[in-house]
C-alpha positions in Angstrom: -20.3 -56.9 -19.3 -20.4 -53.6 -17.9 -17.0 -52.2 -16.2 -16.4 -51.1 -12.7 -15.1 -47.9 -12.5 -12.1 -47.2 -11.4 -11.3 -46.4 -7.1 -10.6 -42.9 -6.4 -7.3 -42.9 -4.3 -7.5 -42.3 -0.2 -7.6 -38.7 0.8 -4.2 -39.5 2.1 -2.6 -40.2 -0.9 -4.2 -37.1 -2.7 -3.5 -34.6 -0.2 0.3 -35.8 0.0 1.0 -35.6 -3.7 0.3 -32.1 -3.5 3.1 -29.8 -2.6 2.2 -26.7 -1.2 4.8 -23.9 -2.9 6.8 -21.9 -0.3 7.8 -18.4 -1.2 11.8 -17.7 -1.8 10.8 -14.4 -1.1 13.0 -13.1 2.2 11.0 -11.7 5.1 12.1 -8.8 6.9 14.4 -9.0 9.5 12.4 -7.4 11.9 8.1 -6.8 11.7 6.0 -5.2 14.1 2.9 -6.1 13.2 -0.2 -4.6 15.8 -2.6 -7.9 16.7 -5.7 -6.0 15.1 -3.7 -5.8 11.7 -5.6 -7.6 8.6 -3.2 -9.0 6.1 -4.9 -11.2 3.6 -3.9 -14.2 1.8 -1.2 -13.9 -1.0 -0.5 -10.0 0.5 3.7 -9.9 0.0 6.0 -8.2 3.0 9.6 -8.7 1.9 12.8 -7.2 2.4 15.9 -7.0 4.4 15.1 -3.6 6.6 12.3 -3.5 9.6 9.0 -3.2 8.2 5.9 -1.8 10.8 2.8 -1.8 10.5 0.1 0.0 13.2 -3.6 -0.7 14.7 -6.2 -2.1 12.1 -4.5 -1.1 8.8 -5.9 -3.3 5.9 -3.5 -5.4 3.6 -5.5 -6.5 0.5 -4.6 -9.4 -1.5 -1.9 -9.1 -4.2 -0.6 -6.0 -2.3 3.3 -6.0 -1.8 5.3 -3.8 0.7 8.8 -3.7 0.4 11.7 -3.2 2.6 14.6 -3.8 0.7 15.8 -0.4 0.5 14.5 1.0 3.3 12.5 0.8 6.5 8.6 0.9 6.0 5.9 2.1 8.4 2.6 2.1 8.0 0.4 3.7 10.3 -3.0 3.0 12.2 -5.8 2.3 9.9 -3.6 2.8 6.0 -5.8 0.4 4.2 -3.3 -0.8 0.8 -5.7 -2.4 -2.1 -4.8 -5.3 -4.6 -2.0 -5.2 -6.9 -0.6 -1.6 -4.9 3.0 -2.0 -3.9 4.8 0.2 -1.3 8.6 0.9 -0.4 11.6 2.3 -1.7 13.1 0.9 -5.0 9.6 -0.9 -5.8 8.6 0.8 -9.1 9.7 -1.2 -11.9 10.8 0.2 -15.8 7.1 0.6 -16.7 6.9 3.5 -13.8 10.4 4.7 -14.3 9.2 5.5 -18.6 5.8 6.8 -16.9 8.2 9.4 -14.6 10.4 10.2 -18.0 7.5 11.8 -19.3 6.6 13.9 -16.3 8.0 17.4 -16.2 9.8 18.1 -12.8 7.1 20.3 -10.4 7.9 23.5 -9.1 7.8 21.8 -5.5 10.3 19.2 -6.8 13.8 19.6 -5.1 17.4 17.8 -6.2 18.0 15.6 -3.4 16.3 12.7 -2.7 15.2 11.5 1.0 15.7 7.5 1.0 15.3 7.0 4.8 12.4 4.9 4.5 8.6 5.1 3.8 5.9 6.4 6.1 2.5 6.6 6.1 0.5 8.3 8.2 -2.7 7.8 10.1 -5.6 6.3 7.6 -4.0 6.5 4.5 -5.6 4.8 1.5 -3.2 3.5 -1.3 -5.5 2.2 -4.1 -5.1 -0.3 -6.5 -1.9 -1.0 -9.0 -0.3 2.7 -7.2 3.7 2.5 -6.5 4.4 4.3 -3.8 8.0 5.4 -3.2 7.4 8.7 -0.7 9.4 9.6 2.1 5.8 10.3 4.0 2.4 10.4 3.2 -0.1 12.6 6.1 -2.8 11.5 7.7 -6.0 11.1 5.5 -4.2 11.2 2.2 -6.2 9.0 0.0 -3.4 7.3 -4.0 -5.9 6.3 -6.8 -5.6 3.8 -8.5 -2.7 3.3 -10.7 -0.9 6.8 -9.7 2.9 6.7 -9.4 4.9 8.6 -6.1 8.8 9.0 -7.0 11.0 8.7 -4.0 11.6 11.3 -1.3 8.3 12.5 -1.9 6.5 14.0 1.2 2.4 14.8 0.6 0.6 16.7 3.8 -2.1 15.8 5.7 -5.9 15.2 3.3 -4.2 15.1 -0.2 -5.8 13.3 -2.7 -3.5 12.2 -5.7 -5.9 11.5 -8.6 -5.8 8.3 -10.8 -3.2 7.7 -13.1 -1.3 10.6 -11.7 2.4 10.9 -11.5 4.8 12.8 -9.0 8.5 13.5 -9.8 10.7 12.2 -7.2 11.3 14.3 -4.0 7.9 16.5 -4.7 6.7 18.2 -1.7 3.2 19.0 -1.8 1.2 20.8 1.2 -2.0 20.0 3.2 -5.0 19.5 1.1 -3.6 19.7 -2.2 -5.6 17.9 -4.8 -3.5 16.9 -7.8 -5.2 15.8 -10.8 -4.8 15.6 -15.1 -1.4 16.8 -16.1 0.4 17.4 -12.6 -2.6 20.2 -12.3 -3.2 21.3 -8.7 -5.4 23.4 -6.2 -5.8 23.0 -2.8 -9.2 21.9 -1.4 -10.3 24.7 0.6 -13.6 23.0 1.5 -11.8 20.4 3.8 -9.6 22.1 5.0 -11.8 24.9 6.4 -14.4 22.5 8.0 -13.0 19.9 10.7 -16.1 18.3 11.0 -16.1 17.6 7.6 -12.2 15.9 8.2 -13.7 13.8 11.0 -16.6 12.7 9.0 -14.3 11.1 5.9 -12.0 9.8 9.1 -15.1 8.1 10.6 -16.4 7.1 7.1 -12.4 5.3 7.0 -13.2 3.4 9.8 -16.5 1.8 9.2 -15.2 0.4 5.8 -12.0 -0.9 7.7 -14.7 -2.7 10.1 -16.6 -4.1 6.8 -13.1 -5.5 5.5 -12.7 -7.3 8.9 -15.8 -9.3 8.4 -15.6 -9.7 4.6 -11.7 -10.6 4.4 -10.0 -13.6 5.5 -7.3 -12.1 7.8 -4.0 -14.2 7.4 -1.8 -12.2 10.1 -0.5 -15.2 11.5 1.4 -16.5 8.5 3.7 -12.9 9.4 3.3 -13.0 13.0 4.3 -16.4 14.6 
């Protein structure tokens, strides 16, 4: 006598035994978030101080900003990748034993700036970088896994190499390039051409306009 096998329950019944998980993370107490903003799913804003964030910047998944410490602004097009995290106070012990073994840099000063985080026009944080700075310029592009110490301020078309680390309060100038052991130079061939600056700028936004159509945008969860 073969069996019947056994009914599958009603969608209803399935779809209320789940529980969907809500974060006890706390949201900001103020976000201004631009309509054309892309923040994808499982991205993490939290904090207690006003976090900002301008026209068509990019939030990839996994990506936390933090405004616990201190404000946060991030400006028009600063695309953040997976796993990066962003704000005051964010880096955790493994960053603070990766600073401990970083000689202070000449452009290092004592004081540290802990008014908030900025970043400028088309900045590119990559993925697993802390970022800590006071302000990062226009065009500066954070490889992946680099480490910026509070109060830092980086110019305008810096480029911070992978696995780099900056001291706290570092001041670095336009253009600088920093890459193995703290080494620097300053990358004369950008900064002499501004056609050449427009062209990367341009480059910034076509890819920003590729994530759009690739990336499901969850801005809503942060904005109603």
């Amino acid at each position: 006598m073969s069996s019947q096998p056994a009914a599958r329950p009603s969608a209803d019944r399935r779809t209320s035994a789940i529980q969907k998980r809500v974060s006890i993370l706390p949201k900001p107490s103020s976000m201004v978030i631009d309509p054309s903003v892309l923040i994808a799913q499982h991205a993490q804003l939290t904090g207690t101080h006003p976090i900002t964030i301008g026209p068509n910047a990019v939030l990839h998944p996994h990506c936390k900003i933090s405004s616990v410490q201190a404000p946060v602004v991030l400006g028009e097009g600063v695309v953040i990748y997976e796993k990066a995290k962003v704000g005051v106070g964010i880096g955790n012990a493994d960053t603070e034993s990766r600073r401990s073994s970083v000689v202070p840099s000449p452009g290092s000063r004592d004081s540290l700036r802990v008014d908030g985080t900025v970043l400028g026009r088309n900045v590119v944080i990559e993925t697993s970088t802390v970022v800590e700075a006071a302000e990062i310029g226009e065009g500066s592009v954070v490889e992946v896994n680099a480490v910026i110490g509070q109060g830092c301020v980086i110019g305008r078309f810096c480029t911070i190499s992978a696995s780099s680390v900056l001291p706290p309060n570092t001041h670095l100038p336009d253009f600088t390039v920093v890459y193995g052991a703290s080494e620097r130079r300053i990358d004369y061939t950008t900064q002499a051409r501004p056609e050449l600056q427009e062209a990367k700028m341009m480059m910034h936004t076509k890819q920003i306009e590729i994530f759009k159509k690739l990336v499901p945008n969850n801005v809503t969860k942060w904005t109603s």
